[in-house]
NUPARO-283246 format. One record per residue (C-alpha): x, y, z. Coordinates in steps of 0.001 Angstrom, whole numbers, padded with zeros to 6 digits, always signed. Layout:
N
XYZ/...
% end
This chain:
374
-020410+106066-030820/-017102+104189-030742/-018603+100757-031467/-020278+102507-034732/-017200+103550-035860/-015467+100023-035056/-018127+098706-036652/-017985+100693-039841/-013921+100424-039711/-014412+096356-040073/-016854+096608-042726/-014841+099082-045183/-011411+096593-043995/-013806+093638-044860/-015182+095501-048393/-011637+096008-049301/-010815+092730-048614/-013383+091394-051168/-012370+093931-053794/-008523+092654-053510/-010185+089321-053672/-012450+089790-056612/-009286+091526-058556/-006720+088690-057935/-009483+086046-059193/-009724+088624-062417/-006472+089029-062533/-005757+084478-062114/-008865+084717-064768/-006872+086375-067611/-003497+085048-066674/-005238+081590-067297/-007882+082860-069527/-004669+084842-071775/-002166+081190-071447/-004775+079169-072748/-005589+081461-075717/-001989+081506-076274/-001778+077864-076220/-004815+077690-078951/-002666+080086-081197/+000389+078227-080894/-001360+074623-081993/-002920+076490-084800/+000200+078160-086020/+002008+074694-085328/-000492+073354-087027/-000764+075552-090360/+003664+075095-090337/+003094+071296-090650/+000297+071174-093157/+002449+073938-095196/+005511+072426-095068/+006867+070751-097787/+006761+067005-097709/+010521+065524-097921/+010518+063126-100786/+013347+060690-100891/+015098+060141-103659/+013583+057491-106074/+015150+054759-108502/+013479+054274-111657/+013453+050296-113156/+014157+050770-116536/+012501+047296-118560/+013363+046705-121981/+010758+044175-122918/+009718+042160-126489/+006108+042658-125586/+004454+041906-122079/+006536+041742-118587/+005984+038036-118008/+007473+038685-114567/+005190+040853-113727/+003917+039278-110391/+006767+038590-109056/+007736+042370-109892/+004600+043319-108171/+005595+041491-104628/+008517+043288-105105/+007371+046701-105306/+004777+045789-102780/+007750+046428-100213/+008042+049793-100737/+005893+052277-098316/+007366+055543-099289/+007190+055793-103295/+010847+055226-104025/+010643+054263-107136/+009082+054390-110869/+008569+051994-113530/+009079+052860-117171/+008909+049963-119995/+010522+050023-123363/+008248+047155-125479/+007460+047032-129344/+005697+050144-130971/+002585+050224-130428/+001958+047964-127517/-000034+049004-124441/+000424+047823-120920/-003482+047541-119836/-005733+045163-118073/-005228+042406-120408/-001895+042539-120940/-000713+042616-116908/-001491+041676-113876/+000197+044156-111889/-001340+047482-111193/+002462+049017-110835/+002747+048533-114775/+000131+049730-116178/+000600+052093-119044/+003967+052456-117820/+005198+051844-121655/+006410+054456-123806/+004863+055813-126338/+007865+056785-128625/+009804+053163-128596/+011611+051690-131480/+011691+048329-132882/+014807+046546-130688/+016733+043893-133203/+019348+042064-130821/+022808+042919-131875/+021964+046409-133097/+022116+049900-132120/+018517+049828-132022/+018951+048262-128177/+021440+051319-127169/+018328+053366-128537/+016034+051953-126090/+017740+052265-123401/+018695+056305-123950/+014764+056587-124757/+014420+054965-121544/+017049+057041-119871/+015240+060518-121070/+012072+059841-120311/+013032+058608-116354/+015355+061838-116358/+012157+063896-116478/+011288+063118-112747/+014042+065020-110835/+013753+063138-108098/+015132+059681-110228/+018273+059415-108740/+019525+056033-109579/+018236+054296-113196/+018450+050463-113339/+018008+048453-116761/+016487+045052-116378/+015342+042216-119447/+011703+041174-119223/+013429+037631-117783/+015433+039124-114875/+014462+038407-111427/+014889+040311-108064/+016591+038244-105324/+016292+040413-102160/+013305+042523-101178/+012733+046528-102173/+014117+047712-099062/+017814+045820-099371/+017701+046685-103157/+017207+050547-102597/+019745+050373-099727/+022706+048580-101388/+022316+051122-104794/+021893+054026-102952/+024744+053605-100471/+027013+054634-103171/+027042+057996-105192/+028875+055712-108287/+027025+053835-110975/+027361+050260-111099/+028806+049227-114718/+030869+046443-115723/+033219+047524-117618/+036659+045427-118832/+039320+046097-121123/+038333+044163-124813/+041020+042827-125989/+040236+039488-127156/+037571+039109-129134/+038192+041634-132511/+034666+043853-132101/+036902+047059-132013/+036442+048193-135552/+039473+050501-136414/+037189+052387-138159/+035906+053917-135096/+039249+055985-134776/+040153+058691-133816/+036182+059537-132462/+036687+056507-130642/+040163+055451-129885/+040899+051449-129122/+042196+052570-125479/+038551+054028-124781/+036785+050659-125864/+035032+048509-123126/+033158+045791-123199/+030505+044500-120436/+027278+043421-119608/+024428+046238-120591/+022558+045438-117570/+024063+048809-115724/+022575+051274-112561/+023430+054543-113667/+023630+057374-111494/+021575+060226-112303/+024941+062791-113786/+026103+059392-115645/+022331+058621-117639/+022189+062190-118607/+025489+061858-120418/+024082+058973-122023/+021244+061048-123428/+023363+064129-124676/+025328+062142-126568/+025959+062988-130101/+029474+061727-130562/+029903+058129-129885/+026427+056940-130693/+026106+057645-134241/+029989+055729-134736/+028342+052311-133270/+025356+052978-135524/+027602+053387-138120/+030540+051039-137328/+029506+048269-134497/+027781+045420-136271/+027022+042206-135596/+028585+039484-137018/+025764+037432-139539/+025096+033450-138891/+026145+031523-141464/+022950+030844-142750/+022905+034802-143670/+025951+033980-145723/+024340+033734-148695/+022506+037165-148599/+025374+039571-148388/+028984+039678-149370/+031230+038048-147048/+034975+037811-146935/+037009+034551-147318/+038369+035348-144070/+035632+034736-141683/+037800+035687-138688/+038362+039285-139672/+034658+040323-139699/+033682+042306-136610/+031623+040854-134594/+030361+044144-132543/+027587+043873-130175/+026608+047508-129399/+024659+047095-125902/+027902+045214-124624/+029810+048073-125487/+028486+051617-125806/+027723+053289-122067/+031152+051247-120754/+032962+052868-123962/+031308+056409-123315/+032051+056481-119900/+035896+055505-120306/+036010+058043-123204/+034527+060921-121321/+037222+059817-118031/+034332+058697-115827/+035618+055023-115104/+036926+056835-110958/+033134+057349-110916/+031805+053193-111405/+031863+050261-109934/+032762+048399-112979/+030749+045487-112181/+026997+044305-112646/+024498+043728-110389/+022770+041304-112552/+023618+037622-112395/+023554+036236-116205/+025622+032914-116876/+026662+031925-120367/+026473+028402-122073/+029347+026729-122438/+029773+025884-126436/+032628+024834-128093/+034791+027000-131084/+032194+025708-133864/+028466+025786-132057/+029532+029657-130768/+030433+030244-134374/+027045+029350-135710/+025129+030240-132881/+027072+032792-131124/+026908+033212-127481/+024078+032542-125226/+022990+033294-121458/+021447+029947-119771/+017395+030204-119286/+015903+028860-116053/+013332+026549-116501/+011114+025296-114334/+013233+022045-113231/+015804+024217-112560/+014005+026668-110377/+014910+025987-106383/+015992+027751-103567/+019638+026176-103763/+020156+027882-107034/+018843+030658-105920/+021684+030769-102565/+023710+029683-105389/+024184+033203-106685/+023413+035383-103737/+026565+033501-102767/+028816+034961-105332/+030941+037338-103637/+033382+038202-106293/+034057+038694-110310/+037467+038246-111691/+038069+039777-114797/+040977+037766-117385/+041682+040535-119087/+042556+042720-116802/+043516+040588-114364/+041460+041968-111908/+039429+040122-109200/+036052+042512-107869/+035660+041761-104264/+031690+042755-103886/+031038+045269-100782/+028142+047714-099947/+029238+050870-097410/+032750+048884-097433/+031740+046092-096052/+031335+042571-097636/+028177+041872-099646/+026812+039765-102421/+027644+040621-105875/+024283+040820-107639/+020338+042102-106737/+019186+040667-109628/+019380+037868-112072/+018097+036410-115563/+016693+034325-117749/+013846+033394-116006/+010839+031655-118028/+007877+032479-116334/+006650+028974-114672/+010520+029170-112874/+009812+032664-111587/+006857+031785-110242/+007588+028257-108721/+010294+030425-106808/+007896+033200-105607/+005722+030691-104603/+008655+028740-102652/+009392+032045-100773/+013026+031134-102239/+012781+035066-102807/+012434+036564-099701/+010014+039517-100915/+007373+038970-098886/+009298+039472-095476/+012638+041500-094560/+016133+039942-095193/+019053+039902-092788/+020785+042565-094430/+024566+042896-094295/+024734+046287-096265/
% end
C-alpha cells in the first residue's frame, strides 16, 4: 500500500514537472515568438520612415549661357557636368529667337531644349544684353532650389572640375561681381541723375555669380533699367559717322556699355557692395591697341585659337592669384573659406578647335578630381 502511494506521489511530482516544463517552453515560445514580431514591425515602420522621408536636395547653381546661336563648347561643357552625381545644377541658354537646342544643333544631352522660349535679339553694346541676362535670371529663379546663378559667353571655358567649381561658389553666401569705381573713361552720362547718381556708377566685367537675394533684385527692377535703356549708349564706329548726327567733339560722346555697368551700378545704388566680392571669376584678357585702333575699333578680349591652346596657358591663369584695380587703388588678394585660392573658375574666348585640343590634352582636369585648396 505504501509503495502505491510512493509510486503515485512520483508520478503526479513527475506530471507536474512536465507541465512547468511545457509552460516555460510556451512561455520562451512567445517571448521569442513576440521579439521577433516586434523586430518585423520595427523594419517595416523603419522602413515606411525612409521611403517617406523627404529626400534632402542640395542646393543647386544654375549656368546661365548667353549664346549667338549654338553652344560650340558644348562637349567640353558636357565633361564638365559629367562630374556631378547629385543634380547640383541647371542649365538655361539665352540664344536668338527662335532657335532650338535639339539633336542637330548639340551634342550634349545636358543642353537640350534648355533655351528659352521668350529671348530677345542681343546687339553688343545695348541694353538688349542686360535684357538677357534678367530673362535669364527669372526664369532660373523659378527653381527654388537655384541658389547661386552664374553667366557665362558661348566661348568661356571651365578650368577645374564640377566638384571644385560648386565648392569654391558656394563657400561664400556673397555674389561674386567685379565692381570698380569709373572714373576714367566718360560713360557716366549726367543725364542719368538724380535716378542714378555718378557716386552709384560702377563699371566691371558682366560675367558675375549672383547669389540668389542679389538676381532677384536684378529682376524687380524698374528703376535703373529703363535709365540705361534710355541713357547708356554705345559710342558708333566711325564708319557709322555718316548715318547720324555727330558732334565736332568726338571726345564728349558717351561711350556707355550697359552689360559693363548695370548689376555693379544696381547693386552699389541699392547699398549691397558689403554683400560682393567685387571681382570676377572669369578670366577675359584685352588686346592691347593703341589711342587710334581702340578709337575705331573699340576694345577687344583676345580669342584663343588653336596654336594658342596648351596646358601652360592654361596654368597660366589658374595662376593668377590677385586683381589690382587703378582706380581704386585696390589690389584683390583671391581666397576661398579665407584661405588662398586662384582667382578665376572660368575663362574666355575660346574658338572651338582650342577648347577641344585642351579637353583632349586633359589640360582641364574634368575628367578626374583636382587637388583642391578651397
Amino acid at each position: 500500500m505504501g509503495l502505491k502511494l510512493m509510486r503515485r506521489s512520483n508520478s503526479q511530482k513527475s506530471q507536474h514537472r512536465w507541465k512547468i516544463k511545457v509552460f516555460a517552453m510556451m512561455l520562451l515560445v512567445f517571448f521569442f515568438g513576440t521579439l521577433v514580431l516586434m523586430e518585423t514591425q520595427y523594419s517595416r515602420i523603419r522602413m515606411l520612415a525612409v521611403l517617406s522621408a523627404p529626400t534632402v536636395q542640395k542646393p543647386k547653381i544654375a549656368f546661365l549661357f548667353i549664346a549667338r546661336n549654338r553652344l560650340p563648347l558644348d562637349i567640353v561643357w558636357d565633361a564638365f557636368f559629367q562630374g556631378d552625381k547629385e543634380n547640383k545644377f541647371s542649365i538655361l541658354v539665352h540664344s536668338r529667337p527662335g532657335f532650338l537646342l535639339n539633336r542637330v544643333t548639340t551634342r550634349s544631352a545636358y543642353f537640350m531644349n534648355r533655351q528659352l522660349n521668350d529671348s530677345v535679339q542681343v546687339d553688343w553694346g545695348e541694353a538688349s544684353m542686360i535684357q538677357a541676362e534678367r530673362i535669364l535670371l527669372q526664369h532660373a529663379l523659378m527653381d527654388p532650389l537655384n541658389k547661386r546663378f552664374v553667366f557665362l559667353s558661348d566661348s568661356c571655358i571651365p578650368l577645374y572640375n564640377f566638384s571644385y567649381t560648386y565648392d569654391y561658389i558656394m563657400s561664400t553666401p556673397n555674389s561674386f561681381v567685379d565692381s570698380f569705381a569709373d572714373t576714367k573713361e566718360g560713360r557716366y552720362n549726367p543725364k542719368m541723375d538724380p535716378i542714378i547718381p555718378v557716386q552709384s556708377w560702377r563699371k566691371g566685367s558682366q560675367w558675375a555669380v549672383l547669389n540668389r537675394k542679389h538676381a532677384d533684385i536684378v529682376v524687380k527692377d524698374e528703376i535703373l533699367f529703363p535709365m540705361f535703356q534710355l541713357h547708356c549708349k554705345k559710342k558708333p564706329l566711325p564708319e557709322f559717322w555718316r548715318d547720324q548726327y555727330v558732334p565736332p567733339d568726338t571726345s564728349k560722346i558717351h561711350n556707355c556699355i550697359p552689360d559693363e555697368h548695370y548689376v555693379q551700378t544696381l547693386l552699389a545704388h541699392e547699398g549691397l557692395e558689403g554683400e560682393i566680392t567685387r571681382r570676377t571669376l572669369t578670366h577675359t584678357a584685352w588686346l592691347i591697341l593703341s589711342s587710334k585702333e581702340r578709337e575705331r575699333r573699340g576694345w577687344h578680349p583676345v580669342t584663343y585659337k588653336l596654336a594658342d591652346a596648351t596646358p601652360m596657358l592654361i596654368q597660366s591663369i589658374k595662376d593668377i592669384d590677385n586683381i589690382y584695380y587703378e582706380t581704386e587703388y585696390r589690389r584683390e588678394w583671391c581666397t576661398s573659406k579665407e584661405k588662398p585660392a586662384p582667382c578665376f573658375l572660368f575663362a574666355r574666348k575660346f574658338t572651338r578647335p582650342a577648347a577641344l585640343r585642351l579637353l583632349n590634352m586633359s589640360a582641364l582636369g574634368l575628367y578626374h578630381e583636382e587637388i583642391s585648396n578651397v
